[in-house]
N, C-alpha and C positions, 0 to 999 in steps of 0.2 A: 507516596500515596498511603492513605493509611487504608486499613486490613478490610473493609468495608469494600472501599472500590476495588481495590484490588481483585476480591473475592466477583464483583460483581462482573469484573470485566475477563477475567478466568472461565466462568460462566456464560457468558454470551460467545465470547471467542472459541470455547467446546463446542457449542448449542451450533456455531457457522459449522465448524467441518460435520457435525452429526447430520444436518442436512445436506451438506454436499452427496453423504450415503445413504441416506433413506430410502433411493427409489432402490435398492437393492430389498426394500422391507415392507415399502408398500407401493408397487410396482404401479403406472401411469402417470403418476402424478410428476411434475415437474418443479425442485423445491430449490431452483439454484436462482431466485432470485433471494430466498433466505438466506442460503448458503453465501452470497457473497455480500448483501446487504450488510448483513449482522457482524463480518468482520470489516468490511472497508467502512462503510458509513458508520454503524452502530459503535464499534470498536476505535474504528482507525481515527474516523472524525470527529468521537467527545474525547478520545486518550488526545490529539494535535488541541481541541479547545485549552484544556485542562494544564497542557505543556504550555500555550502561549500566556494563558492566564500567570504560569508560576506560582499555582497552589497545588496542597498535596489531596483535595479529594474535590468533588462534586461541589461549584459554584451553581446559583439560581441558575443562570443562563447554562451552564453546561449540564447541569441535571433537565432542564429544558429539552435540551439540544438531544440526547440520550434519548430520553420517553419518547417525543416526536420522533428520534428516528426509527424508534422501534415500530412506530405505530408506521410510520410512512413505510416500512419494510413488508407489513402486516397488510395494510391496504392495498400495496404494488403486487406482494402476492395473489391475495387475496381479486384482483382485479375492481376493487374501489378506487378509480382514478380520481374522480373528484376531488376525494379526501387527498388520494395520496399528492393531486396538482396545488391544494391550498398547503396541505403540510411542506412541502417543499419548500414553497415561495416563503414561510414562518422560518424554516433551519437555514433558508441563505438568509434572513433579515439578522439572525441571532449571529451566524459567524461574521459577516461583517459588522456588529457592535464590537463583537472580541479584535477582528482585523485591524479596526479605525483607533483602537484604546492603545493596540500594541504598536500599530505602527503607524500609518496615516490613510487616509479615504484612497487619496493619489498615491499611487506605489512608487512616488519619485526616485526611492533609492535601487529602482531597478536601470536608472538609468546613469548612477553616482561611480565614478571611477574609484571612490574611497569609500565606498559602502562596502563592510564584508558579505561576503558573497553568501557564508551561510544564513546572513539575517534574507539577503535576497531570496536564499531558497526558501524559509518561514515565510516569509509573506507569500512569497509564489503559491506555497502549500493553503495555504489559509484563502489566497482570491481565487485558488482551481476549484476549492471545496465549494464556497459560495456561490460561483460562477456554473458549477456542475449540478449543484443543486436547482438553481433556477431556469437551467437547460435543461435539467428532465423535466421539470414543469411544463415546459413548451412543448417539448418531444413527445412525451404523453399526450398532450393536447391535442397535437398535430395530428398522431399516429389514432387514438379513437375517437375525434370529434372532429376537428379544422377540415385534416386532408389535402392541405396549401400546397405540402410536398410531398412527393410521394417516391419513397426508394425502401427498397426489400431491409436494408440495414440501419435505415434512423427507425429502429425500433429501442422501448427501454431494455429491451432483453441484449441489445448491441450497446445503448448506449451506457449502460450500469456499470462496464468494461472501464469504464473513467474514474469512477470513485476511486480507483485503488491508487493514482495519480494523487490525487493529496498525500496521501500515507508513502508512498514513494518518494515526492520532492521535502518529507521531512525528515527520512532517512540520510535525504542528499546533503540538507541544512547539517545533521550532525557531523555528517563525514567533513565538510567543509569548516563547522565551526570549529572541529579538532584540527586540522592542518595548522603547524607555526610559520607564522609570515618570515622564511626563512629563505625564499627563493627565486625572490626578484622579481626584477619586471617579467622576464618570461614567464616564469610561474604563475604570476597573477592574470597575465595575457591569458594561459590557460585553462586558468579558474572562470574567466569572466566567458570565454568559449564554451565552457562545459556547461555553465547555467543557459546561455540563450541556444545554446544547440539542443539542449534536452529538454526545454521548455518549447522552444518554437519548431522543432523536433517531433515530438509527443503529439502536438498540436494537428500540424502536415499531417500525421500519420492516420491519426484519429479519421480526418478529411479526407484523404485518400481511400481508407474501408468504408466509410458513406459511399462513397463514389465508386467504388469498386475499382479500382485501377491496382493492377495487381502488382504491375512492373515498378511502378511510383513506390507502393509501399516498400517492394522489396530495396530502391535504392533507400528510402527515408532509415526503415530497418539496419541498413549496411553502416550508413551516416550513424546511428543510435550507438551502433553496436562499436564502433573506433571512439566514441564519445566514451561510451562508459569504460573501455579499456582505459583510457587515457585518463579519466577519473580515479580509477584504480589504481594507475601505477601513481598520481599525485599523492593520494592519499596513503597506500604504504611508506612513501619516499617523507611525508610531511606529517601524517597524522602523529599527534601527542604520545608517545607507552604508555597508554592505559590498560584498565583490563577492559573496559569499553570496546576498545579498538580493535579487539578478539571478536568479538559479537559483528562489529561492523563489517569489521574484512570477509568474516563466513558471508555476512551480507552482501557485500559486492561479489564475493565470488556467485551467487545466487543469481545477484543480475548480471553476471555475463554470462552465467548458463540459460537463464532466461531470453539472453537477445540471440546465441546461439539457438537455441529451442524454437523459437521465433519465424529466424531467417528458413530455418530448416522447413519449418512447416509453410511458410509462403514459397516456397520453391517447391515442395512435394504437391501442393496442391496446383501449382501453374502446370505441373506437369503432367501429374496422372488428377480427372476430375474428383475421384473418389478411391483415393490410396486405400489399401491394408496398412492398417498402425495410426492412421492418421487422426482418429476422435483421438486415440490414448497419447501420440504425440500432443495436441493442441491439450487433454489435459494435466501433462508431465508440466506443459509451460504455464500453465494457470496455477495450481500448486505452487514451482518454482517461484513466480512472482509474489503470491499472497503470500505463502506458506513459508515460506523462506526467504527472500529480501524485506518482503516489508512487515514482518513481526520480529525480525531483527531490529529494525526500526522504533517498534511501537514496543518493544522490549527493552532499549533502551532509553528512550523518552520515559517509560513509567518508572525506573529507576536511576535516572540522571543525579541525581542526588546523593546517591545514597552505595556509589562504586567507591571500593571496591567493594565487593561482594562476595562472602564463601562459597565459594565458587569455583569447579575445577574447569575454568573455561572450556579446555581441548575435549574432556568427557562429555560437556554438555554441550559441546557444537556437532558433535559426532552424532550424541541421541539426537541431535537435530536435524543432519543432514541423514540418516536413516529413516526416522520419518517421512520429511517430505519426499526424499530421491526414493525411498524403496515402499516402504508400508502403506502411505498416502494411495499412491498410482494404483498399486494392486490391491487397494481396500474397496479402492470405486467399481471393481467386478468380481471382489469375492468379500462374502458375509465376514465368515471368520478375523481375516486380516482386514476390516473395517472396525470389526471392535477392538479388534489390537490397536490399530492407530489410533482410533481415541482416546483411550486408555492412555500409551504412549504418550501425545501430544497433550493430558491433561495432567500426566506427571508433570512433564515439560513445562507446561507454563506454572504449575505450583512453585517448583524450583527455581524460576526464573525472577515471579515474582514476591516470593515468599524466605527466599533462602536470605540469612542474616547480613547484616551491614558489618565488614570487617573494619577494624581500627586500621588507622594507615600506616604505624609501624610493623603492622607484622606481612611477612609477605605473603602474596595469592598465585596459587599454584596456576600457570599458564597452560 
């Protein structure tokens, strides 16, 4: 991407965690629909446009897709539903143009025994975005005008929890499109497991907290979490020696702390109604997910091109897992170590997306 977007999305991506810590600065206010818009939708969902297009900066439709989702982020806040129900229904008409260009209307190749699996998860990624998008429209709808249904948890502030799901299954796409078809029928057996189980997976899951069913989630959860293990061990066993495959592994390792973190917190709350630990648990696991699997992700997508990278991998996955696992958690109830982490975290992504494209002859330090 050239220095432009770059710059732009460094920017919005700070501006998400600055609002995850605001209410420390200006107390009552509630700004974590900011805070997760701006990175999953704003961020997560024109960086996946931008990847499927296969260009290095801002196309009409994906400069589109960006301003609308700012403003739809700005409206949802802001409690302008109108707005934010028509801008909706406009960012899912635009990703599925990008969807239908890259790959087809019908997502037939979800169903092809010879279709790689990571192009499965791209498209996956691209029809959860559309499909997420034109279900908040409804949700909203539902929740301040309709009233058709009525449950505590189909609310936007419950359902917003989904965007991060596109920026997830395109994380998955890379891990998978790195694996060498080296492992056989089995192997592939459990490529094509790992896409419908954490697709239709995710789904369940999602359906089960509308519903409230705690016992369900926890098994869906249980299911989730030998899924993503079993991803993990493929993808070290198969994944390409890249220096990419440093970024992704930190990544995976994220989301098994993430399904850990997960399980944990749906069994602490089955047990006691109202734990000690348990807001800061549930946000150690919202971090883990955003903050670390899926900017692993979206850090690799913005530089897919252009690896290797001067870059001391192991130094800059560590400032990464100290942010999210230490600084992050403790910045969300103390001022000081709030501004550390953003600081931190805006080093972090300077470096990530700004540090030089190395020649392929010379080596990079792991």
């Amino acid at each position: 991407m050239n220095r432009m977007t770059k710059t732009i999305f460094i920017i919005t991506m700070t501006a998400a965690l600055v609002f995850g810590f605001l209410h420390l600065f200006i107390p009552g206010v509630n700004f974590e629909r900011l805070h997760i818009f701006l990175f999953n939708l704003c961020s997560g969902g024109s960086l996946i446009l931008i990847y499927s297009e296969g260009k290095k900066s801002f196309s009409p439709k994906t400069a589109s897709f960006y301003l609308l989702s700012v403003l739809y982020a700005l409206f949802a806040f802001f409690q302008m539903y109108i707005y934010a129900i028509v801008i909706a229904v406009i960012l899912a008409l635009l990703v599925e143009t990008i969807r239908s260009a890259r790959f087809s209307f019908f997502p037939r190749n979800f169903f092809s025994g010879t279709a790689p699996v990571g192009a499965k998860f791209h498209q996956a990624s691209l029809l959860c975005l559309s499909l997420g998008l034109a279900l908040s429209a409804l949700v909203i709808g539902n929740h301040e005008y309709w009233r058709v249904f009525s449950s505590p948890k189909l609310t936007l502030d419950v359902f917003f929890l989904g965007f991060s799901f596109p920026v997830s299954l395109i994380t998955m796409s890379l891990m998978f499109g790195m694996m060498e078809n080296t492992g056989g029928r089995r192997t592939r057996i459990l490529q094509e497991y790992g896409f419908w189980a954490v697709n239709l997976g995710v789904i369940t899951f999602f359906i089960f907290i509308i519903l409230e069913l705690a016992m369900a989630e926890l098994a869906i959860a249980l299911l989730l979490f030998i899924t993503v293990v079993i991803i993990f061990v493929l993808y070290l066993k198969l994944g390409a020696p890249r220096q990419s495959k440093a970024f992704l592994t930190s990544g995976a390792a994220f989301l098994v702390m993430t399904a850990v973190t997960g399980i944990a917190y749906i069994i602490l709350y089955a047990v006691i109604p109202q734990p000690p630990g348990g807001k800061f648990l549930l946000k150690l696991h919202a971090l883990i997910s955003l903050y670390g699997w899926n900017l692993n992700g979206l850090a690799v997508i913005s530089r897919h091109d252009d690896f290797p990278i001067k870059l001391n991998s192991n130094r800059i996955i560590l400032m990464h897992w100290i942010i999210v696992v230490v600084l992050a958690p403790l910045g969300f109830y103390f001022r000081a170590l709030s501004i550390i982490a953003v600081a931190a975290y805006a080093v972090f992504l300077y470096l990530v997306f700004f540090t030089e494209r190395k020649a392929e002859n010379h080596p990079i330090p792991m």
